[in-house]
N, C-alpha and C positions, 0 to 999 in steps of 0.2 A: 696475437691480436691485441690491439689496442685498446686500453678502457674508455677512451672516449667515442666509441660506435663499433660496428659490427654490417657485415653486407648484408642487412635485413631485406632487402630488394631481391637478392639471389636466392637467397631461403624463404623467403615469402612463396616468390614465383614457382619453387622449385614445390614446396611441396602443396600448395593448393591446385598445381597442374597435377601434382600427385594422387590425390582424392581424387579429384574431378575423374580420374581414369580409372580410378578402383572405386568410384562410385561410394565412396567410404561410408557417408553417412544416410545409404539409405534404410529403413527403416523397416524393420523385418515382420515380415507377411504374419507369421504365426506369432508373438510375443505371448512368451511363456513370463516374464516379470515385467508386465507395462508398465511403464512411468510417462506420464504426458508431461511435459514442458514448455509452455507458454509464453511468448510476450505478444503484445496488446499488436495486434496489426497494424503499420503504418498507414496516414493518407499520403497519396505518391505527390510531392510536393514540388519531385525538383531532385533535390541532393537531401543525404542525409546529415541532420546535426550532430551535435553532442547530445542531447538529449537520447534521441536517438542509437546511437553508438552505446552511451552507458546504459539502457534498457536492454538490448540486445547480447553487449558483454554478461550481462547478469545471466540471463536466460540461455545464453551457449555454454558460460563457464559451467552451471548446476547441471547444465544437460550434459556433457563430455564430462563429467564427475559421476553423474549418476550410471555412465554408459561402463566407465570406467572402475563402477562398484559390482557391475553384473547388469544392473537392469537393460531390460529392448525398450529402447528410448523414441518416442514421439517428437520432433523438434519441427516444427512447420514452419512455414510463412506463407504470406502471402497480401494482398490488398485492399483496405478500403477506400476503394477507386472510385465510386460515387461522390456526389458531392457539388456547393454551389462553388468553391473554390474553382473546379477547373472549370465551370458554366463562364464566372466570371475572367477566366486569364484566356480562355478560347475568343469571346466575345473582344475584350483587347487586342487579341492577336490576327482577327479575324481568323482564327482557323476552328479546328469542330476537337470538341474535348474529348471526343475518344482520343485523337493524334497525340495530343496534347496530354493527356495523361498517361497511355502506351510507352510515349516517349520519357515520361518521368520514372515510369515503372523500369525501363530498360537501363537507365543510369540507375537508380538505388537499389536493382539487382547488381549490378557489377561494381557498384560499392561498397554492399553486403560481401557480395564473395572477397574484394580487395582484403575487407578486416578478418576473413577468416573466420566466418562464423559459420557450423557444422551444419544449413538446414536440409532436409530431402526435398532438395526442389523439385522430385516428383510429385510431391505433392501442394504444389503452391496455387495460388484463388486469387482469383480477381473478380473481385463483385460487381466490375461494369459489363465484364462478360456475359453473354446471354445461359452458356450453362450454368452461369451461378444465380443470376438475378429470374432465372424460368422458376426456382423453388422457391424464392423471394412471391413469385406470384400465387405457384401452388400451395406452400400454408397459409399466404393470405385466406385462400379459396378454402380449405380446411378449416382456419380457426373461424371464416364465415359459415361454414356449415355447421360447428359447434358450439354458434351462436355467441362467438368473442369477437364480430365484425358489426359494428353500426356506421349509417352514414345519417349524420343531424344536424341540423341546424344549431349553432352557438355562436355565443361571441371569443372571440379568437384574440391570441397574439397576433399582430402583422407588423412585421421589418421590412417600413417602407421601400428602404436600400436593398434588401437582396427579392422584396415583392415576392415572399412569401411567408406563411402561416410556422410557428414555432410552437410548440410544445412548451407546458409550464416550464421544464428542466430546463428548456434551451431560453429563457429571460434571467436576466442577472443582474443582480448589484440593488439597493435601493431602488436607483431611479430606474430602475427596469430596462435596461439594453441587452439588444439582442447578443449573444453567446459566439455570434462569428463576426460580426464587424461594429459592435457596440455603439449601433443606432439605436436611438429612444424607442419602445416598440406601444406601439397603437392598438385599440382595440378595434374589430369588425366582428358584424353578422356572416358567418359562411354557414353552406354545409358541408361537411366536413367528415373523413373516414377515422375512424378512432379502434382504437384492441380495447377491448375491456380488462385493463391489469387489474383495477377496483374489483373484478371478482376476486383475486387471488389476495386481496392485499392480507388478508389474518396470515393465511398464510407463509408470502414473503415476511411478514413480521414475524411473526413466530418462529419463524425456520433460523431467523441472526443469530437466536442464541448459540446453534447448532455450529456456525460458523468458528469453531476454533481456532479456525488457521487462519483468520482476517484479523486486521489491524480494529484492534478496537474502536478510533476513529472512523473511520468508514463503515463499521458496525453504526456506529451510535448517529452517523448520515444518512444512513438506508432506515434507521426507527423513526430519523426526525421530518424523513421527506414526508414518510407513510403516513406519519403525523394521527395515531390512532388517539381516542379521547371517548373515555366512557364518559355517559349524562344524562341527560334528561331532555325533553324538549317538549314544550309548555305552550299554551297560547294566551297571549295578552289582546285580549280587545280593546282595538283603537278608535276612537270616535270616528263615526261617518265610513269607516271600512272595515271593520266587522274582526272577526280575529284575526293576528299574526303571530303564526309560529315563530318561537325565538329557541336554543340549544344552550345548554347552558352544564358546566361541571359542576357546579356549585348550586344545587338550589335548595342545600340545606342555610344559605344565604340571603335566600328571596325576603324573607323578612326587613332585610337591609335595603334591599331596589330602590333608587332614589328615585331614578329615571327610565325611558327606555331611548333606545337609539336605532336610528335606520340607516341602511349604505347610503352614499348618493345616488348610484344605479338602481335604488330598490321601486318598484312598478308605484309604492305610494311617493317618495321623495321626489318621482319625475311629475308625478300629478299634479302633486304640490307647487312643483317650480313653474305649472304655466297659468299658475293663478298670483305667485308671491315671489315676488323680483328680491326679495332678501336669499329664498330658498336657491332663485335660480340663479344666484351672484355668486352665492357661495357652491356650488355645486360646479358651474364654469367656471371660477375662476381662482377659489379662494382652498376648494378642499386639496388635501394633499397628504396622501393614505401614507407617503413614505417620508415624511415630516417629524421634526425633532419629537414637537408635540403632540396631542390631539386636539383636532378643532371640530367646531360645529356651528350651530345655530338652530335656537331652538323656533320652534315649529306652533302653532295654535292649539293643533293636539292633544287631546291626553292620552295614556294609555290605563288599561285596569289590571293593577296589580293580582292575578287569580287567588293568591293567597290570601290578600288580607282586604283587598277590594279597593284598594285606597288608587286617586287618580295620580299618575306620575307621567311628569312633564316628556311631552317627545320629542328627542334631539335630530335634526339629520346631521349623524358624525363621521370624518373622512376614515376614522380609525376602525372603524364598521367595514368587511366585505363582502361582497354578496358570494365570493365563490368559497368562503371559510362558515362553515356552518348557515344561517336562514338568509345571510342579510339584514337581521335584526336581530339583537340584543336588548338584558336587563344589566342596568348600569349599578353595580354594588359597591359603591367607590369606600366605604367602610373594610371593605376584601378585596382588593383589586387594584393596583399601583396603577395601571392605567384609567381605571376608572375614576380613580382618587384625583390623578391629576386635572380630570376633565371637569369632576363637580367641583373644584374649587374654583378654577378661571368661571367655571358659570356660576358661582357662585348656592350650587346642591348643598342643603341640608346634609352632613355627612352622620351615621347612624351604624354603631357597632352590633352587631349581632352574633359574631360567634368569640367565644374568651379561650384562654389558655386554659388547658385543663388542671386544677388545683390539687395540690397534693393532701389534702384536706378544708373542708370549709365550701363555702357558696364561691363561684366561678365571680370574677370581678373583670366587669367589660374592660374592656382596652381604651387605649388612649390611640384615636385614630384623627385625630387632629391635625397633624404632620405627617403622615401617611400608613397605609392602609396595614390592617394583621391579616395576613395572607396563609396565613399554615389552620390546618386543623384544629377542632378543639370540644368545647363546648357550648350551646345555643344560649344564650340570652336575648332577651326584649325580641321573646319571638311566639308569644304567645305560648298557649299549649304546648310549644315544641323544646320550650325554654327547659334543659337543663341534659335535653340528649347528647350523645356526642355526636358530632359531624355525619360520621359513617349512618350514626341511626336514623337522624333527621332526614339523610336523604334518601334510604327507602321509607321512613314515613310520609314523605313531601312526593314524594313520585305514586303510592298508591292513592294518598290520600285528594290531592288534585283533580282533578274532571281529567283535565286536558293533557295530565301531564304523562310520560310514558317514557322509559328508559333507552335509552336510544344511544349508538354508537356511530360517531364521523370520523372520518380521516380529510388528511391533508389532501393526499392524494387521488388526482383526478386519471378519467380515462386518459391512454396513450393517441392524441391525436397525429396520425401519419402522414395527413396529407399535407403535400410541399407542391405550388405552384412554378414548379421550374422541369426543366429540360432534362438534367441529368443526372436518374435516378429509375429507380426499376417503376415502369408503368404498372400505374394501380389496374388488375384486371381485371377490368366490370365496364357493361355497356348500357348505357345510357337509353330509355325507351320511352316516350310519350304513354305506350299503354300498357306497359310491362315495367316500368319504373327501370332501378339500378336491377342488373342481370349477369352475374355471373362470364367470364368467358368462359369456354369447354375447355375444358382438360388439354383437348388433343391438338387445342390451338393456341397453348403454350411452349415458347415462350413469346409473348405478346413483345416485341421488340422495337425497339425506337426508331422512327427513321433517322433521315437526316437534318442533321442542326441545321435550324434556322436562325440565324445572327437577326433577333427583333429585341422589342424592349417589350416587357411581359415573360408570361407564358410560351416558348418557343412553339411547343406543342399545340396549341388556341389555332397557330397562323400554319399546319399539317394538314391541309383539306383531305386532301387523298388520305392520309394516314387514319386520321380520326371518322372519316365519314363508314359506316359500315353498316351491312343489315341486325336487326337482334336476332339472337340464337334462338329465341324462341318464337317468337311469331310473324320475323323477318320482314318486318317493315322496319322503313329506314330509322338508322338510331345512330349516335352518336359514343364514340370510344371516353372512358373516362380520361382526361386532360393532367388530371393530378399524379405526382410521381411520389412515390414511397419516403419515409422518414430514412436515410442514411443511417440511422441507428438499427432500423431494421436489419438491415445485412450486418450488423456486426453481432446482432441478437441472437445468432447461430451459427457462424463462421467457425466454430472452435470444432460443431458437427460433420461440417463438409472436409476438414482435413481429414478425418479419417477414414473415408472413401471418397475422395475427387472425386474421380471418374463413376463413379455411379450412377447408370441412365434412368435408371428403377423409380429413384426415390432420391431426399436430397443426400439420405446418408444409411448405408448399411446396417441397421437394427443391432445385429446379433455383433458386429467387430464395435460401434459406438460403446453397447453395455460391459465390454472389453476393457475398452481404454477411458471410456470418461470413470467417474470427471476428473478434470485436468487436476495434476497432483501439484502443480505447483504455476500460478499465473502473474507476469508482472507487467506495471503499468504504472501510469500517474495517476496521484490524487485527485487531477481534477477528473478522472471516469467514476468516482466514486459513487456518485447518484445516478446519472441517465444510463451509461453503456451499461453495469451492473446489474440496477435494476432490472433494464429492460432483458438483459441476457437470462437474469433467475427466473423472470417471469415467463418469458419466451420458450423457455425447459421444461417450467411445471407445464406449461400447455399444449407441447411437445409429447412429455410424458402422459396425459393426458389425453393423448388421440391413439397410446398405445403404440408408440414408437421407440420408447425408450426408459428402461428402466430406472434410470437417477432423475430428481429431482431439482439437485443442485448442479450448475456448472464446473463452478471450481472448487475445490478441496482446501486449498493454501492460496492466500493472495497476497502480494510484497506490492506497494506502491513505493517507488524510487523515489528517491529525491532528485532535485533539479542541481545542473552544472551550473555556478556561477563565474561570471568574472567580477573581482575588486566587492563583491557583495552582492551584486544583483545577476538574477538572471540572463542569460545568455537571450538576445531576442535581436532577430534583424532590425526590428523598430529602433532599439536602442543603438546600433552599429555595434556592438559587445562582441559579438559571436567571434567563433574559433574556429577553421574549416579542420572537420577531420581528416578529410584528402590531402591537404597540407602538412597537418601532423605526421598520418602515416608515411607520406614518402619521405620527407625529411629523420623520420626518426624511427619509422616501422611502426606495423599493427599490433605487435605483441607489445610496443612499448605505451602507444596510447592505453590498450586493455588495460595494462597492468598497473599502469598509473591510474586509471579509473577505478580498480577495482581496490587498489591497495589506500587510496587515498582517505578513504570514511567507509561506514556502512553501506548498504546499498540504500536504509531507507533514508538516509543524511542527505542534506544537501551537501557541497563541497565547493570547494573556489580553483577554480582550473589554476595551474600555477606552471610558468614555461622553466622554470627551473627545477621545480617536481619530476617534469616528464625529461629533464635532462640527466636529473640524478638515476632515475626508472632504467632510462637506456643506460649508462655507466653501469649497473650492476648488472642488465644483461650482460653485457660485453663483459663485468669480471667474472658470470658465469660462464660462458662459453671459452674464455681466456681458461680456465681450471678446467674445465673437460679436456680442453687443445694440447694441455700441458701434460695432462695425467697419461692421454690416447699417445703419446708422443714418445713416453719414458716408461722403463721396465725397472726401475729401481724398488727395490721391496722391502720396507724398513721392517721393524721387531714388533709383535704383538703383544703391547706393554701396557698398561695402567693409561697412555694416552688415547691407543686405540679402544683401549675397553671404555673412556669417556666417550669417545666422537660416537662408537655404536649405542651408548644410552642415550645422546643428542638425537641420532637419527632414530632412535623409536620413539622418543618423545614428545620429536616433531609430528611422524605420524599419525600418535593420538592423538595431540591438540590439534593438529591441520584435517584431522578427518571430521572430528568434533563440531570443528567452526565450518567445514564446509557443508557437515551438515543443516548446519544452523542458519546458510547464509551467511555467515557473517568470513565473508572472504575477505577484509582487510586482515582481520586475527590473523587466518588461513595462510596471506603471504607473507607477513611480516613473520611465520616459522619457517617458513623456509626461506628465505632471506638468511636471515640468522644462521639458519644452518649451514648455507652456503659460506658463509662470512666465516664459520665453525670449520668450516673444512679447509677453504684457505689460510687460515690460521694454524692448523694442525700441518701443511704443504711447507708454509714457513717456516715452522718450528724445527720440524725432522722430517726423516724418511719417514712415507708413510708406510701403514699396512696396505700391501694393493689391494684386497678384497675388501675392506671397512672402509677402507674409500672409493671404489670405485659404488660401492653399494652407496652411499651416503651422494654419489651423484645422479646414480641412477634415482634415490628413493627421491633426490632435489626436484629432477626432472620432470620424473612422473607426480608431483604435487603440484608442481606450475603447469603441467600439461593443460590444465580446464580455463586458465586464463588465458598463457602465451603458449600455443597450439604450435605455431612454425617453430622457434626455435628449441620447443621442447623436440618435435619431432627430431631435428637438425642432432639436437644434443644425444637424444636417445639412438639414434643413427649410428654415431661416432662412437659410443661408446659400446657397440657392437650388438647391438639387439635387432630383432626380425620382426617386419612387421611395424605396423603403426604404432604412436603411441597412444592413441585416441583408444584403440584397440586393446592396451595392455591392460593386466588386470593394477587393480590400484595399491598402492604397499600395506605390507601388513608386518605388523609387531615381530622382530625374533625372541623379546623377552616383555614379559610386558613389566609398563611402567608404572604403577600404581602411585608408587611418593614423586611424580614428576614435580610438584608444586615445590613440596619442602624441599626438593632436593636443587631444585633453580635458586630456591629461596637463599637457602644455605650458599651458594655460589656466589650469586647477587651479592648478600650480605658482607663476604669475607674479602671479597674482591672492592669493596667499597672503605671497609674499615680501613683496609691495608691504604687506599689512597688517602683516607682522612691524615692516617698517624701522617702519612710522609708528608702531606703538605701541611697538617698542624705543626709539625716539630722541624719543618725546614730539611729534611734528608734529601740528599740532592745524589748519593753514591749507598743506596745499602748493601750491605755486605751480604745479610743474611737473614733470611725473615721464616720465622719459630710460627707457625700454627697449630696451637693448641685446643684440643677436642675437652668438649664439658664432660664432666666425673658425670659418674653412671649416677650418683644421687641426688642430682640437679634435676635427672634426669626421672626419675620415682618422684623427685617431689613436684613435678610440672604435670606428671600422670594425674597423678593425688589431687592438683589443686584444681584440674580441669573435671573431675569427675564427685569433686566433692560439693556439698552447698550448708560446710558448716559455717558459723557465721565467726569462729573465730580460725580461723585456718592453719593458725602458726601450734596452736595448740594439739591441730589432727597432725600435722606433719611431724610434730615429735612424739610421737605415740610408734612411730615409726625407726627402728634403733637403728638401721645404719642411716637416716637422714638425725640422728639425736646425737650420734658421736662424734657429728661433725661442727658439735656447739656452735659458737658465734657465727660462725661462716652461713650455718645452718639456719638462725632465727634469720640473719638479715636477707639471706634469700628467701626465707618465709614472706618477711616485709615485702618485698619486691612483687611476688606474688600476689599477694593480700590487698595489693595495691592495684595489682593489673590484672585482676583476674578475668574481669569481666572481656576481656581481648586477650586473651590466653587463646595459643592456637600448638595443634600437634606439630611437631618433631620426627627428625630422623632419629632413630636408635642409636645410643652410642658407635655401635657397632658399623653401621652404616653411615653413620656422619665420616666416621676417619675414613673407610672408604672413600666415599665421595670426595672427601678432601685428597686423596691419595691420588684422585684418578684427574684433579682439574691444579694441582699444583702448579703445571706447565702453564699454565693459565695467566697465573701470578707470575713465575719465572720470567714468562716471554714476555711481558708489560712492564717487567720493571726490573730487566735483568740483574735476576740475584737469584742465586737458590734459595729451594722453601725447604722446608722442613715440617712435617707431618708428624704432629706428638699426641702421644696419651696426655692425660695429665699426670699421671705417675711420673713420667720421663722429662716433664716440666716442671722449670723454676717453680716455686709453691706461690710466688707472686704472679705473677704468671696467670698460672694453671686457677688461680682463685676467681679470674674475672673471666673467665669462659662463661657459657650460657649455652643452653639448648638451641641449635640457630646461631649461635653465636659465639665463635671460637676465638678465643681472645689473642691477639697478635704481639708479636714480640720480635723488631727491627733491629739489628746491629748494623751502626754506621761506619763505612771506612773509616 
């Protein structure tokens, strides 16, 4: 076979027709060792990308690893088929977005199966399906009976362009654009269906710590969205409108309040504006919340300081929000980098009040001149309160106050659901004049869509038939709710319905869920960090909650991938960048894309797609399969020699570090050992006969390590070299000896095979005759013990306290020096005894690279010059030139 390709098309087909018949990877009823394995459901777009491909590769590879270690593995799929995307590509098409998505669902299933990725499509979900989207409606109806369901009146996001309502998560950027087609987003009065996550939030907060297996960033995204803030919250009376609650963290700081400030939305700032054209200038035209600076404009107003009585100017400022704590604040620009900046353009008295705390002596206020001291400390020019620290002043200032009371806000607001559009699970409640919002019954689930209406709006609004209905309860005519479910919803518990599909019962079998969740291991992108996350943790506890399931947490372990670039950016149709994987695969095979994705970086790295990468990828398939083809072909059966006994400490070597890193994910390590190893055994093919058992093991152990990446042609190879049975199936290799000094003993190899190249091209050898590797004296050896384990400060003097490192005089101090020098990176050693081995067993190493015999010495048996510049790790060379 040729190294520049291989019939990957033949072995593709050949053995995914194979599964497919032996049903390989379905997923066994009873699981005695679960492992769930996760990737993030796609939305069915069309075709799959790269992005796509390398999430997938992640999550098949760990899964046929993990199946491959013992464990009864979970590997699903299936779709988030909802959504305004195909609302909008149907309405283009004129056709109806079930077809239209069905139809995308059927190409990126049979693009999935193309790459070879192991899932039990018995059990796959489509959430525009009515059996998935029916439980979609009944834990609506559940978390409404457990009083996690409101319908209210608020002022909303609205993305004029998709003409519907968005959740805080789903606005982005400064200027606030919507999260699918980044139009500027609007505010409106609706009413509106919302979950109450805000009940849960201590909890989701709380519960991050727990998160071990999550990427600390997305840790520290899920604390910042929750946005928890212990405080105070206070009331300042403001002339002509009586008090206004303001929230504050700091009111061991109140002493300092220059000013107060009001949103521009706030019920007095609007008052304001329809009496004072400056108020109502600045408000239309001029505030702008997501602006370099802060702006304002101060107002007639006073407000009364409750601490100290004093009247403070009232600003309406853009930097003020009404949906972050009251809508009004105390401006302490003395502590406050934003507030600092505001009172200076308005030209606020600026006034320190808390100092640094003194390591002795009276507290000396600060110079807040140029901006604000913002850390903790001690109180000055604060009356009575002068000289507490921070911590103390503010439970003094909180009991001491009328008004004031300790109080705890978050960021995070309720989950509103409702989406004014067509294609998404109908919210199921019916509308009554004298029975208000109502419930549908149970038994007249699943409340199911009709048919797409091609209008502009709410498709469902212009459904007469559909929508007109009597109420369940006192059957006078009423109206169906219009509103269709947040799309996050079905993914918010998708991970539950893989574990019993077919379940008519319930969405998901109680007693097999507390089985298999939570997922042991889940991958995805970055950007699900906040919304799908969140909403999935919370959607569990309240799940668990109703007594359905014993875990609280979804996932165990989360891997957010990195993105595939071209030339540095992102892969994105917008940009034309993109790379078809259907292209790659038939041009060069699916095991060769995997394994260039997976070999290229870590999984959570980004990477730069590279067509020479995937060139070189396929070249060493084909020289793996070339070495199987050669060895299945030939009975020749060389000596069981010093070379065979290297190639088997390779192959156990490989084993532990490749089981290691696949433990870890970290499957670049994982294949670059077995690479190596492969490269190790054709080297060993070239040099001599081989042993047939040490290699043909060293193919078999190559194969089954690459099996979890490149599936076909491991199968293909494990085939030929006469094995029964899948390889998916095999169990996974294990040690004949273990390898304990694999490190030092590379180390030593690396090293020796490097020097030898230095001396020849330092000294110009173009022909050696003979090259002398000489192993370090056993007292180099005692004093590198000595110097790692000692912490005296003059070291040369412990090592001659020592008589056979003392007889070895000068040789002796100046390897003390050497030592005494580098201690601090001082690392263990192979044993005398062990190093000449190891040198004895990779000699051929050196031979075959630079044909010339080597020669394996003591130092006794070496020149004394020689023999003197050995080192532990480092055996000192000695070349004879023709």
């Amino acid at each position: 076979m040729s190294e520049e390709g291989y019939d990957h098309a033949t072995i593709e087909q050949r053995w995914q027709t194979a599964w497919g018949e032996e049903n390989a990877y379905r997923t066994p009823d009873d699981a005695e060792s679960p492992a769930y394995i996760l990737g993030m459901f796609p939305y069915p777009s069309g075709k799959l990308h790269m992005g796509h491909v390398r999430n997938y590769t992640i999550t098949d590879s760990y899964a046929r690893y993990r199946r491959m270690r013992g464990d009864d593995v979970l590997h699903p799929m299936g779709w988030d088929s909802f959504g305004l995307p195909a609302e909008n590509a149907a309405k283009e098409r004129d056709t109806d977005p079930r077809e239209w998505t069905m139809d995308c669902i059927d190409t990126m299933r049979d693009q999935m199966k193309s790459m070879g990725f192991g899932y039990d499509w018995e059990r796959e979900v489509t959430t525009c399906k009515p059996e998935y989207y029916r439980w979609n409606q009944w834990l609506f109806q559940q978390f409404h009976d457990a009083g996690l369901v409101d319908r209210r009146g608020a002022e909303v996001n609205w993305c004029p362009s998709c003409e519907t309502v968005l959740a805080d998560e789903q606005v982005e950027g400064e200027d606030e654009h919507c999260w699918r087609c980044e139009t500027l987003v609007e505010q409106r009065e609706l009413d509106q269906w919302t979950l109450a996550i805000t009940e849960y939030a201590d909890e989701l907060l709380e519960a991050i710590d727990e998160l071990d297996g999550w990427p600390n960033s997305v840790r520290q995204m899920q604390r910042n969205w929750i946005g928890k803030q212990e405080g105070a919250s206070l009331e300042f009376t403001v002339e002509g409108h009586g008090p206004v609650e303001a929230f504050t963290t700091r009111v061991d700081t109140i002493f300092g309040a220059a000013f107060f400030a009001l949103a521009p939305d706030h019920s007095i700032s609007k008052e304001l504006a329809e009496d004072d054209d400056t108020v109502r200038r600045f408000i239309e035209e001029d505030a702008d919340p997501d602006g370099d600076e802060p702006n304002g404009v101060e107002t007639d107003l006073t407000a009364t300081n409750p601490a100290t009585g004093d009247e403070l100017p009232v600003f309406v400022a853009d930097f003020v929000l009404s949906d972050v704590g009251t809508g009004a604040l105390m401006g302490v620009p003395g502590h406050d980098d934003r507030d600092h900046v505001f009172a200076s353009k308005m030209g606020v008295e600026i006034t320190p009040v808390v100092a640094p705390e003194p390591e002795e002596g009276e507290p000396e206020a600060p110079d807040v001149s140029e901006g604000a001291y913002t850390e903790d400390g001690v109180l000055v020019n604060s009356d009575e309160y002068s000289g507490l620290t921070s911590a103390e002043a503010r439970e003094s200032l909180t009991a001491d106050i009328d008004s004031a009371e300790s109080h705890t806000q978050y960021r995070l607001r309720d989950w509103l659901i409702s989406r004014q559009r067509y294609w998404g699970t109908p919210i199921p409640a019916i509308h009554c004049d004298d029975c208000g919002p109502v419930m549908v019954p149970e038994e007249n689930l699943p409340v199911e869509l009709p048919e797409f209406i091609n209008t502009t709006g709410n498709p469902l609004d212009a459904a007469e038939e559909w929508k007109r209905v009597e109420c369940p309860e006192c059957g006078a005519d009423a109206v169906r709710e219009t509103d269709t479910m947040d799309t996050f919803v079905d993914s918010s518990w998708y991970f539950l319905r893989y574990i019993s599909p077919d379940y008519e019962d319930a969405p998901f079998e109680s007693g097999k869920a507390d089985d298999w969740m939570p997922v042991d291991q889940y991958v995805g992108g970055i950007e699900h960090a906040v919304m799908h996350l969140l909403y999935a943790r919370f959607v569990t506890k309240a799940i668990a909650d109703l007594g359905m399931l014993e875990h609280r947490e979804p996932f165990t372990n989360l891997l957010a991938q990195g993105m595939v670039q071209l030339d540095g950016e992102k892969m994105s149709k917008s940009k034309g960048n993109t790379v078809s994987p259907q292209l790659i695969s038939e041009e060069y095979g699916a095991d060769t894309a995997r394994l260039f994705m997976m070999q290229a970086a870590q999984p959570k790295r980004d990477f730069d797609w590279s067509e020479e990468g995937v060139r070189s990828t396929n070249r060493f398939l084909a020289r793996f399969k070339d070495a199987v083809d050669t060895f299945a072909s030939e009975t020749a059966d060389g000596a069981d020699d010093s070379v065979a006994e290297y190639v088997r400490d390779e192959i156990d070597a490989t084993v532990a570090v490749a089981t290691e890193q696949y433990d870890a994910l970290m499957f670049n390590i994982a294949l670059r050992e077995v690479q190596d190893l492969v490269d190790t055994l054709r080297a060993y093919a070239d040099y001599t006969d081989v042993h047939a058992p040490t290699f043909e093991r060293g193919l078999t152990v190559a194969t089954r390590l690459l099996a979890p990446v490149a599936p076909h042609i491991a199968e293909e190879l494990y085939d030929e070299l006469g094995n029964d049975g899948f390889v998916v199936d095999a169990d996974w290799p294990t040690l004949e000896t273990e390898t304990e000094d694999t490190v030092e003993r590379r180390q030593l190899i690396e090293n020796t095979r490097e020097d030898v190249r230095n001396i020849i091209d330092v000294a110009g050898i173009e022909d050696p005759e003979r090259i002398d590797v000489v192993v370090t004296p056993e007292w180099k050896h005692r004093a590198l013990e000595l110097a790692m384990d000692s912490d005296a400060e003059n070291l040369i003097s412990e090592l001659m306290q020592v008589q056979e490192i003392r007889e070895q005089g000068d040789a002796a101090a100046s390897y003390g020096q050497d030592l005494q020098a580098t201690r601090e990176s001082l690392n263990p050693t192979l044993t005398p005894e062990r190093e000449h081995e190891v040198l004895r067993q990779t000699a051929w190493l050196i031979e075959r690279e630079f044909d010339a015999p080597v020669n394996v010495l003591s130092s006794s048996d070496a020149a004394a010059d020689t023999a003197r510049k050995a080192e532990p790790g480092r055996p000192a060379i000695d070349i004879l030139e023709r």
